[in-house]
N, C-alpha and C positions, 0 to 999 in steps of 0.2 A: 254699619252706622247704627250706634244703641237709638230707641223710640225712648220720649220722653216718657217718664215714670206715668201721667195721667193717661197717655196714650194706650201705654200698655193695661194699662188696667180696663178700661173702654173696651179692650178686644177679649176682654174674656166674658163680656156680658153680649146681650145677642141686642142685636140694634133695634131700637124702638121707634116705629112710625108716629111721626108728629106733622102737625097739617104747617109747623113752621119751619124754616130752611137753618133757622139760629140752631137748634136744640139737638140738630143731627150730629154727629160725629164724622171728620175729615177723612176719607180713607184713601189710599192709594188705588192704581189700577191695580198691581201685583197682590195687596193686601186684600181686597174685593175677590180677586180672584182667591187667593188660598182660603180664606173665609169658608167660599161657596164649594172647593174642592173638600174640605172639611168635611164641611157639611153635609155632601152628596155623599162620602165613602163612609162617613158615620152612623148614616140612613139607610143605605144601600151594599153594605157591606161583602155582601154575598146570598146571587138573585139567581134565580133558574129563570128563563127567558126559551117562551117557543117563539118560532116566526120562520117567514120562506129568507131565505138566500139569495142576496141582491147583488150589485155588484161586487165582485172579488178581483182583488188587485194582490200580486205577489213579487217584491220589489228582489231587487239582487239581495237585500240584504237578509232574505230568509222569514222576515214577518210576512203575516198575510193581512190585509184590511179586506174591511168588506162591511155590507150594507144589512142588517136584518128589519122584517118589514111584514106588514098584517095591513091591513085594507086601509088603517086609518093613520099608520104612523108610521116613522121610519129611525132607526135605532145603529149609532156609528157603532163597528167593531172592530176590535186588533185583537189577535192573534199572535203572542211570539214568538219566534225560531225556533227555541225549543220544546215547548208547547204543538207548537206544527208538526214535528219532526217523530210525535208520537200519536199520531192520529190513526186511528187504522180506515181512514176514509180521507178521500180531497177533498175538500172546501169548492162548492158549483152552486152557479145561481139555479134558482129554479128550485133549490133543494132542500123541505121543509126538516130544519135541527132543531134539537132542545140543548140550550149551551147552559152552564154555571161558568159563572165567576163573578167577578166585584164591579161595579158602575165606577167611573172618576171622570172626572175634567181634563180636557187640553186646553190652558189658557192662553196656549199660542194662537188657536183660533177661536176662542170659546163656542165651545160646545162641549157637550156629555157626549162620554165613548166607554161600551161595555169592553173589559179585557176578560176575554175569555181564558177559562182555564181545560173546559173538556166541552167537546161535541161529540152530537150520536143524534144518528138519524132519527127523526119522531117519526116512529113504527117503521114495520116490515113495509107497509103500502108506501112509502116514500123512497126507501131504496131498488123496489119495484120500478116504480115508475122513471127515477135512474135511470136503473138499465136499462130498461124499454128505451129512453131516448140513446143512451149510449149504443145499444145494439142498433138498433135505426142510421145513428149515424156510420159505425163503421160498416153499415152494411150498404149503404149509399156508394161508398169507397169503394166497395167490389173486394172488399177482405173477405168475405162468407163465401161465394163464389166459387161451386163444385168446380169450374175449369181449373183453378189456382189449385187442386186439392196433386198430392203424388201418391200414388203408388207406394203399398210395403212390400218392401224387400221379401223375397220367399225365405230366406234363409241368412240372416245377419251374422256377421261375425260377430260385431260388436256391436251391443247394446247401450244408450244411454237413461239412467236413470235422475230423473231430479226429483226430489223428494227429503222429506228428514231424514236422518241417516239414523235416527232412535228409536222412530214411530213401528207399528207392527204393518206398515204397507211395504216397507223395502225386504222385508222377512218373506211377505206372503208372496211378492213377485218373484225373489230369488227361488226361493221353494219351488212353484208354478214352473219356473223355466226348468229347474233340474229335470224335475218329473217329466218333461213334454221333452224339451231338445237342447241338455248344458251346452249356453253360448258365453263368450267372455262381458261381463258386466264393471260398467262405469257410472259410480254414483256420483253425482254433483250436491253436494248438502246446501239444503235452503231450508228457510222460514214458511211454514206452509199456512201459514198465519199471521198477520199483528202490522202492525207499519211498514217495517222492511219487505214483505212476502213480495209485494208485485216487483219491485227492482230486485230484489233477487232473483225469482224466477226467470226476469227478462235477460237478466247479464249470465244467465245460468246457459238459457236458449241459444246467448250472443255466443257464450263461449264454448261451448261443442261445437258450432258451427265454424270458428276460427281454428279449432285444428287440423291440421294436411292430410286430406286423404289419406294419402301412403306415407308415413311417417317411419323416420330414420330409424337403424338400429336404436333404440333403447329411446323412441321418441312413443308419444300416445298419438294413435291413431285416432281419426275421426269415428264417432261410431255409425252403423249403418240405417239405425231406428233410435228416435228418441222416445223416451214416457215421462209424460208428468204426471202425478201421481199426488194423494193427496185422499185420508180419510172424510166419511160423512162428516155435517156439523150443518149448523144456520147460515143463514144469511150471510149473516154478518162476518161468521168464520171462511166464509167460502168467497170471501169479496175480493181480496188480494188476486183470483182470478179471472175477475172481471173487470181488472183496471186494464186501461188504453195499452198502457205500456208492454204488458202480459200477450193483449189479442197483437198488435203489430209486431212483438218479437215470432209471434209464432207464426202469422201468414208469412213473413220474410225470411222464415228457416229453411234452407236447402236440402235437411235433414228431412224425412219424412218423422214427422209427430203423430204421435197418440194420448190423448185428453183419457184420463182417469183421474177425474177431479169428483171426491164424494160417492153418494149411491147413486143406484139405478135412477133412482127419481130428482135424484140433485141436475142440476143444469146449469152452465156457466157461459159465460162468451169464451172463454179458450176452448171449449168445445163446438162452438162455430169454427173457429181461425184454424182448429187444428184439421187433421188429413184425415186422423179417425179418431171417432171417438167409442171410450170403451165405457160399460157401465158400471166396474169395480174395475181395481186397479188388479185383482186376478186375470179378468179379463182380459184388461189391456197386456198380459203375460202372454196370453193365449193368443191372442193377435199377431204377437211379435214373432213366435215360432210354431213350428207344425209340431205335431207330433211324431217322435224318432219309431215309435213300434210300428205307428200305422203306418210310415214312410215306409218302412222296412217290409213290412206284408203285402204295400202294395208294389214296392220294387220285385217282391218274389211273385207275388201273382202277374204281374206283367211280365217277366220271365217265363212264365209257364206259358200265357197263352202267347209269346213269341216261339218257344217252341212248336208247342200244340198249331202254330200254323204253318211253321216251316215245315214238318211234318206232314200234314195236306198237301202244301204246295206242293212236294217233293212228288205227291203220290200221283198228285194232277199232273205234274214232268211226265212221270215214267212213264201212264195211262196214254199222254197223247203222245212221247216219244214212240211208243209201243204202238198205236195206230199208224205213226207216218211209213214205222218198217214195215206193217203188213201191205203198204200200199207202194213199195220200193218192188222192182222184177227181182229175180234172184243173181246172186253175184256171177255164176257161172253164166247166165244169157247178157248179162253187163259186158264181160269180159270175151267173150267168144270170138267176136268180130276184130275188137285190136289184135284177139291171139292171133287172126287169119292172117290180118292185114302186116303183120310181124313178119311170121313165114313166108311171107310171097315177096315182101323185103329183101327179108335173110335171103332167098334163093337168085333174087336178081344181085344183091351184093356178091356175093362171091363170085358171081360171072363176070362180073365188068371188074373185080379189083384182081382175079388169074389175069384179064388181058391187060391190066393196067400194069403188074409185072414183068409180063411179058415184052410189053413195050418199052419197057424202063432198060431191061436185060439188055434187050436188043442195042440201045444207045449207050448204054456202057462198055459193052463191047465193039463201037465202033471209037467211044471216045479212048477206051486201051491203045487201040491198035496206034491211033494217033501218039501217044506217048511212048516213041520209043528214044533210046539214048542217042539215035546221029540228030534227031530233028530236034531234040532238045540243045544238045551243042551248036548246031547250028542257028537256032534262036539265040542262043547265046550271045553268042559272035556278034551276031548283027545290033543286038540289044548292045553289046561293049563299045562297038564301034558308033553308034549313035553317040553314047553317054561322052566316048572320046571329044566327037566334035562339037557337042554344048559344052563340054568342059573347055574347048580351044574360044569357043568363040565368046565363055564368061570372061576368061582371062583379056582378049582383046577388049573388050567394053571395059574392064574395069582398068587398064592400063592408063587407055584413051580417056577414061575421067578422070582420074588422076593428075594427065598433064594439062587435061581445062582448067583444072582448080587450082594447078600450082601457077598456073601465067595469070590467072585471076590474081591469085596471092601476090605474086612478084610487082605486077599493075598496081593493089592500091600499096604496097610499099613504095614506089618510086613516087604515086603523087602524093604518102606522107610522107617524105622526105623534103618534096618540094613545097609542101605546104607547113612546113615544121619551121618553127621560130629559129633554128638552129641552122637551116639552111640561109635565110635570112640573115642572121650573125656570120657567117661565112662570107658573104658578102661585103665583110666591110661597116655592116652596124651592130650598133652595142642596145642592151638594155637595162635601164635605166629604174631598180625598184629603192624605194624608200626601206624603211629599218624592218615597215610591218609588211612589208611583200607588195606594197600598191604601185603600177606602175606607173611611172612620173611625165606626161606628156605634155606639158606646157611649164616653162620656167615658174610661172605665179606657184605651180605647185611643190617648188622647190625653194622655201624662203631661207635668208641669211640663217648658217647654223646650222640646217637640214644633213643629216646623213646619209650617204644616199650605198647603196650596191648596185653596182656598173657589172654586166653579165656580156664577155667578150665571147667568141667562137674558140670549140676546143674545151668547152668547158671552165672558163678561167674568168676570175671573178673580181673587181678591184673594188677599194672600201675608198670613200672622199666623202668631203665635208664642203660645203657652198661655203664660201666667204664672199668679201666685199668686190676682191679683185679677182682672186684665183680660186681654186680648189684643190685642196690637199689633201695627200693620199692617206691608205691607215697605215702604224707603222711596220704590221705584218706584210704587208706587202711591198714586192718592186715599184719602183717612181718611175713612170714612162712620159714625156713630154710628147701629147700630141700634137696634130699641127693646130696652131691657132686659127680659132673663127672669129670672126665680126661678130660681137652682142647684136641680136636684134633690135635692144631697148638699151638708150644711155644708162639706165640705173642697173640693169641685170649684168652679176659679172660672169666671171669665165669659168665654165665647167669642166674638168680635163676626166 
């Protein structure tokens, strides 16, 4: 919607106080408002702003707000996303910044809010005092905590490196380990520096820990020692390993760590959380593996004096072997008394075993005399004439069962005979089956129609059909008129 031509004009002149309500000029709220937005970012264009750090608020959508503040005042700030995303510091209350950027308006709730374009801590004594509370607190946590610390490995296969993969520290490690004890090395490249450093370092920590111990043919092994690693420099350069993220990835590494962050005199929180810490990243080389010579000289020299004792030992054997023989009798008075005790043996043996022949002799020659040829015939004989009569008297036992089992046999034949349907039929009655074999025992089960098989004696079979009056035969067979019977029942007729 156009403003009337006087209107517009009105708005480009700056509005003049008069003590009467006629002479002011009409303005909207929105027009009021952009006026005063004007006006602030006209004046205020671009402000350098110290103050502490108030409330910080960091929404999903990636901006940060937050509160800056000095004894007397208190000053809205935004922050946005991508402005955030290059800070090489978080945003925490308590923590005195120097910010630039421009003042403006929100006239959605009116008020002035500075939008920041860069923060940085005002001076080294403010990000000091940071750490101090940040160290305080994760140390509250029990992350510092020599019991949580592990052990290194005596001898690693595999080494982990994190570090720049450009800088002159990953040079001066590899170097270090050749000279001392070449092991297999694993660099993970990171940011040792600038916004990104702390989440990298920490997904760097994450991810050597996530590979498998023993890992498949042609898979990466997890390694057995990790180093971070990382040149001198300030504060400020060295902060990335003092962010939260950095110290809890490394108390929770499974991995034994080693902190070579900076010189001897540098000092970080990753070197609390870590297991060791070295003072140069040579160091931390030196840590990782022993030395292959000295290994070596002292493997020989404890060789030596493994011999050098088995040697004594042997000699201390021999010395008190060689005393217990002086203190043995000699073999020939050892041996004297079994040799007697032998001989007096020997001399009784052979007396009792001449008479034990003797006697044996003597019963051989009587048992001879007994085996001659009539007494063996005549055992004979009586031996044949025995066998004879258990042979006569098997024969009679087995005759005589024989004819038990055949009158048994004969008996149950005569009473199945007697008890067989066919002796029955013999008699004079028939039986009477249906077409499916059932037999027919009361007329109901024989209705008008039915065909029936009549089973006579002799084996001889006639075919008939139930009708009204009579029953007729089949026509394979002879037609016999038997005698007629009386129906039980007026309606049942006559069966032949």
């Amino acid at each position: 919607m156009a403003l009337p031509k006087a209107r517009l004009e009105n708005r480009k002149r700056k509005p003049e106080m008069s003590l009467t309500g006629d002479n002011l000029i009409e303005l909207s709220v929105s027009e009021l408002s952009g006026q005063v937005k004007r006006l602030v970012e006209d004046s205020f264009g671009h402000v350098r702003v110290r103050g502490e750090l108030g409330r910080v608020s960091r929404p999903a959508s990636g901006h940060v707000y937050f509160d800056v503040k000095d004894e007397k005042a208190v000053l809205a700030g935004v922050m946005w996303k991508g402005t955030a995303q290059k800070l090489t510091m978080q945003p925490e209350q308590g923590l005195e910044v120097v910010m630039t950027g421009k003042l403006t308006t929100f006239p959605g709730q009116s008020r002035y809010q500075l939008v920041v374009e860069t923060m940085e801590p005002a001076g080294e004594g403010a990000l000091m005092a940071l750490l101090e509370a940040r160290k305080k607190q994760l140390a509250a946590e029990g992350l510092f905590e020599a019991e949580r610390k592990k052990p290194l490995p005596f001898l690693p296969e595999t080494i982990g490196v994190i570090t720049s993969p450009s800088g002159a520290v990953i040079r001066d490690i590899l170097h270090r380990l050749s000279d001392r004890f070449p092991r297999h090395v694993l660099v993970w490249p990171v940011r040792v520096q600038g916004e990104t450093c702390a989440e990298e370092v920490a997904k760097a920590i994450a991810g050597f820990n996530a590979l498998p111990v023993e890992g498949a043919e042609g898979d990466i092994a997890r390694p057995d020692v990790l180093i971070v690693a990382r040149g001198g420099g300030s504060l400020e350069d060295l902060w990335g390993f003092n962010e939260e993220i950095v110290v809890r990835a490394a108390a929770q590494s499974d991995i034994p760590l080693i902190s070579a962050v900076g010189h001897e005199t540098d000092t970080t929180l990753l070197d609390y959380a870590a297991d060791r810490r070295a003072p140069t990243p040579t160091a931390a080389a030196e840590m990782a593996v022993p030395v292959r010579a000295d290994l070596s000289a002292q493997i020989e020299d404890l060789g030596l004096r493994l011999r050098r004792a088995q040697g004594r030992e042997l000699e201390r054997q021999s010395a008190h072997l060689a005393g217990l023989a002086r203190g043995l009798p000699k073999l020939e008075d050892i041996l004297a008394l079994p040799a007697q005790r032998l001989d007096t043996f020997s001399q009784r043996l052979g007396g009792a075993l001449q008479n034990h022949i003797q006697t044996q002799g003597a019963r051989f020659s009587q048992a001879a005399a007994r085996l001659t040829p009539m007494a063996l015939q005549v055992r004979l004989r009586h031996e044949g004439e025995r066998m004879a009569g258990l042979w006569q008297r098997a024969q009679m036992q087995i005759h005589s069962g024989l004819e038990r089992r055949a009158a048994k046999v004969q008996s149950g034949a005569r009473q199945l005979r007697l008890l067989s349907h066919e002796s029955i039929l013999e008699r004079g009655f028939a039986l009477v089956l249906t077409e499916q074999g059932k037999p027919v025992r009361q007329a109901s089960q024989a209705p008008e129609g039915t065909r029936l098989d009549i089973r006579l004696a002799g084996a001889q079979n006639l075919a008939a059909r139930v009708e009204g009056g009579t029953a007729t035969k089949g026509d394979a067979k002879a037609r016999k008129k038997p005698a007629s019977k009386k129906p039980s029942d007026g309606n049942q007729g006559q069966l032949l």
